[in-house]
C-alpha positions as CSV (number, residue, x, y, z in Angstrom):
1,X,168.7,106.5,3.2
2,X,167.8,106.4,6.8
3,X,169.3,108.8,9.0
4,X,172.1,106.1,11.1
5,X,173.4,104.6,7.9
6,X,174.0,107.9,6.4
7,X,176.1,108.9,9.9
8,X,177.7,105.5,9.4
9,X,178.7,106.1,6.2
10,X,180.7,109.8,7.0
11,X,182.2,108.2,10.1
12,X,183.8,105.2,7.9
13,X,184.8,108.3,5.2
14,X,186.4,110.1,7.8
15,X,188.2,107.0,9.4
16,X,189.3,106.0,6.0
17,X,190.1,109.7,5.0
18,X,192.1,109.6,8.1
19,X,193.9,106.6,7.4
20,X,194.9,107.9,3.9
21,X,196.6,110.9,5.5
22,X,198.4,109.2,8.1
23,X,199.4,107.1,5.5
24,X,200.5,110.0,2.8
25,X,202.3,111.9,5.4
26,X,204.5,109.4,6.6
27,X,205.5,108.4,3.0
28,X,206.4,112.2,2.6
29,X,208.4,112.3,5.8
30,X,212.1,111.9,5.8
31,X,213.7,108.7,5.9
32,X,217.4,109.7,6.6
33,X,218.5,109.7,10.0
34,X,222.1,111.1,11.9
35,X,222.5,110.8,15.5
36,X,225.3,111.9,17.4
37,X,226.3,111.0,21.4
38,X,229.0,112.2,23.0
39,X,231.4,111.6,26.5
40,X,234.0,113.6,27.9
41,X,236.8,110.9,28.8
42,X,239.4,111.3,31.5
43,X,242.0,109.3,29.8
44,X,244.3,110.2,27.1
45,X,243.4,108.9,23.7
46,X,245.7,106.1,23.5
47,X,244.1,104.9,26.5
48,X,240.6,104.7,24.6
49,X,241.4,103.9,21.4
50,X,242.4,99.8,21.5
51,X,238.6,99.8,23.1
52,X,236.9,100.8,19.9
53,X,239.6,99.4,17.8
54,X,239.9,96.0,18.4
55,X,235.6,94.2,18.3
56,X,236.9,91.5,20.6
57,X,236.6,94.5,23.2
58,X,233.5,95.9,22.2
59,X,231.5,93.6,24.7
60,X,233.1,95.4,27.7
61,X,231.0,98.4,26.9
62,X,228.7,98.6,24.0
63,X,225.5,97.4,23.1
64,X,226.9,94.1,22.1
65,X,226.8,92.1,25.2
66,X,228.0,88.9,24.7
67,X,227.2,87.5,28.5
68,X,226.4,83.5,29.3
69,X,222.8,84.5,29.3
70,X,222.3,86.9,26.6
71,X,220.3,86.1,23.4
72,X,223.1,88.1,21.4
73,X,225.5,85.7,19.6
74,X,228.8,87.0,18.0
75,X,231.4,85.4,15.9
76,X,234.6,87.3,15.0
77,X,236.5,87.0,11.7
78,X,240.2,86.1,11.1
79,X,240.9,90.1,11.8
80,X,239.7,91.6,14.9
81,X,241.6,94.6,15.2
82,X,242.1,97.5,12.4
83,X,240.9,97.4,9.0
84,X,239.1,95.0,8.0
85,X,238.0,93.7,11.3
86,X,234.4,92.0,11.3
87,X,231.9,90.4,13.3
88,X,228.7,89.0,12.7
89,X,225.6,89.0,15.3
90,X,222.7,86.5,15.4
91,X,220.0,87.5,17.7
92,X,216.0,87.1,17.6
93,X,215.6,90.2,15.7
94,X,217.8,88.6,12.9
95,X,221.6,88.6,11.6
96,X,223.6,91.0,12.0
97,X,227.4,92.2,10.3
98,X,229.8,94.6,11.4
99,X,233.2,95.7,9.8
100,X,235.7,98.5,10.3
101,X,236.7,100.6,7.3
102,X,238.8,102.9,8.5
103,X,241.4,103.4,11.6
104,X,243.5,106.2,12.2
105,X,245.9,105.4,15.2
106,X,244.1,107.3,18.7
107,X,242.1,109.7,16.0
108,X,239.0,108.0,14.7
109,X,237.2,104.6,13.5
110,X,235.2,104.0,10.9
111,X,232.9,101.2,10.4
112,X,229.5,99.8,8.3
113,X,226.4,98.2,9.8
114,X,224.0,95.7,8.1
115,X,221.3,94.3,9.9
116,X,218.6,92.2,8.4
117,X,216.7,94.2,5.7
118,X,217.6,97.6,6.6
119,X,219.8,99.5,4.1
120,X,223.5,100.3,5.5
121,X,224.8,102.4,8.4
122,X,227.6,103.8,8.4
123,X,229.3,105.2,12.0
124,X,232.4,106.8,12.8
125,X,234.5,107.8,16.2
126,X,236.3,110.6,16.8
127,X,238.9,111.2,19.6
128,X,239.4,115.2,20.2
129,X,242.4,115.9,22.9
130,X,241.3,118.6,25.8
131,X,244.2,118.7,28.1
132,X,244.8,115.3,30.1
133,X,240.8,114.3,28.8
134,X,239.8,113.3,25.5
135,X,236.3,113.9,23.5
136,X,234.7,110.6,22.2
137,X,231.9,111.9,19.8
138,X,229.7,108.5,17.9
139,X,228.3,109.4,15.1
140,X,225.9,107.0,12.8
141,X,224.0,107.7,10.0
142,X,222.0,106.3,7.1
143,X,218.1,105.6,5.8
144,X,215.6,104.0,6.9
145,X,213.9,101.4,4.8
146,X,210.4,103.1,2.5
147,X,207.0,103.4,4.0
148,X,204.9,105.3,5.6
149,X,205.6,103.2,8.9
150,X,209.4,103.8,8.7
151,X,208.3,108.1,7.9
152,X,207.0,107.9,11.3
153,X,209.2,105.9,13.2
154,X,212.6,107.8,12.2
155,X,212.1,109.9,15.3
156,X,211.7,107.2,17.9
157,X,214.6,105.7,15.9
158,X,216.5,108.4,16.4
159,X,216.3,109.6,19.6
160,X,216.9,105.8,20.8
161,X,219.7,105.1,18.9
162,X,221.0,108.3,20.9
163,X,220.0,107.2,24.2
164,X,221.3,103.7,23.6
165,X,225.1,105.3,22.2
166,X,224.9,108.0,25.2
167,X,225.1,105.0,27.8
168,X,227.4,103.2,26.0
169,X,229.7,105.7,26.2
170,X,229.7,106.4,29.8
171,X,229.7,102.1,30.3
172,X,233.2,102.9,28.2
173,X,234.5,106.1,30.0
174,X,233.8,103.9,33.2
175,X,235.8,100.7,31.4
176,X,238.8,102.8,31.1
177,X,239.1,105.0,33.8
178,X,237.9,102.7,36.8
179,X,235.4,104.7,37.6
180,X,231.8,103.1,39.3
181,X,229.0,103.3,36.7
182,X,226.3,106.1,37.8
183,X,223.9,103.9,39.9
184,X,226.4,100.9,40.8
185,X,229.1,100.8,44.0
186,X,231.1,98.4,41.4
187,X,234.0,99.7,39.4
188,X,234.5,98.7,36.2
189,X,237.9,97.0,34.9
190,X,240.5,99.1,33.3
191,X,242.9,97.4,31.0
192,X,245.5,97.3,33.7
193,X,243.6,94.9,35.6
194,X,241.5,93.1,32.8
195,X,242.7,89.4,32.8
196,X,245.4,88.4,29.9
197,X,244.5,84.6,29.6
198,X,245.9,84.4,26.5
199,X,247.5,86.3,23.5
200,X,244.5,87.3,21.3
201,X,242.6,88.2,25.1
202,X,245.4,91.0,25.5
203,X,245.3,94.8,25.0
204,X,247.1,96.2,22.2
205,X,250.4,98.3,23.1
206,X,251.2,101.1,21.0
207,X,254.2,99.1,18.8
208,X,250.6,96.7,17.9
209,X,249.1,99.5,16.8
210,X,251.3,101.4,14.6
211,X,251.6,98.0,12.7
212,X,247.9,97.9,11.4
């Protein structure tokens, strides 16, 4: 065999060889994923809480932007606020659903995620008192789908899905206290001066919440 289709032949082996691995090890890799952000809040936790527990308020801060030129579509079930609350997405990625599971009055929220084929995600907030602040910790966690493509991209996932929660959080502390977001001169609306145009539009008071 002459000399530069031998050569060929151990650099296609190697390449494929190569391959293989890549392959093999993200197969092996973890799949399961947690990610955790947290903000330090100066607000009391009453304050907070109607933000995460009602969805209809969700646009004001997370990742759900709603806006006249966004791409993200969401409709809101017959419940909005509590238990049972859900909203579905549509954007070009794919559908999208969202419900809460569990509500425990200026405490925590729990909720579910399913988004196109990806298995569930489940998420919880928690609301830890210090002094006149509160700690809001987001927590999500679930699996990725199998493959050796999703083995390798758990960690860009991840860290991401971090970032993304990390700014979404200070977008709320901002929402509730007032304060300018970091790189803007414009303050954000607290609920004292968001606009009640109508009854479902309006912040829950605390004789709302204890009814849920």
């Amino acid at each position: 065999m002459p000399p530069v289709i031998n050569i060929g032949l151990r650099v296609c082996g190697a390449f494929a060889a190569l391959i293989f691995l890549f392959w093999l090890i993200g197969l092996l890799l973890p799949h399961g994923y947690q990610t955790t952000a947290e903000v330090v809040v100066e607000a009391p936790a009453e304050k907070i809480f109607p933000y995460l527990n009602r969805l209809d308020q969700w646009p004001a801060w997370s990742q759900w932007q709603t806006g006249k030129d966004s791409l993200f579509r969401v409709e809101y079930g017959p419940t909005i606020e509590g238990v049972g609350a859900v909203q579905t997405w549509q954007e070009p990625r794919g559908r999208g659903k969202l419900w809460i599971t569990g509500s425990e009055l200026n405490r925590s929220l729990d909720y579910v995620v399913e988004f196109g084929e990806f298995p569930r995600m489940e998420s919880r907030f928690v609301l830890t008192p210090e002094g006149s602040k509160t700690r809001v910790s987001w927590t999500s966690s679930g699996r990725l789908p199998g493959g050796a493509f999703y083995g390798w991209l758990r960690l860009a996932f991840v860290n991401g899905m971090r970032d993304q929660y990390q700014q979404a959080l200070v977008k709320l502390d901002a929402v509730v206290t007032g304060k300018p977001l970091p790189g803007t001169a414009e303050n954000a609306k607290s609920p004292s001066t968001q606009p009640e145009t109508n009854q479902s539009e309006r912040l829950p008071d605390q004789a709302d919440q204890k009814k849920n």
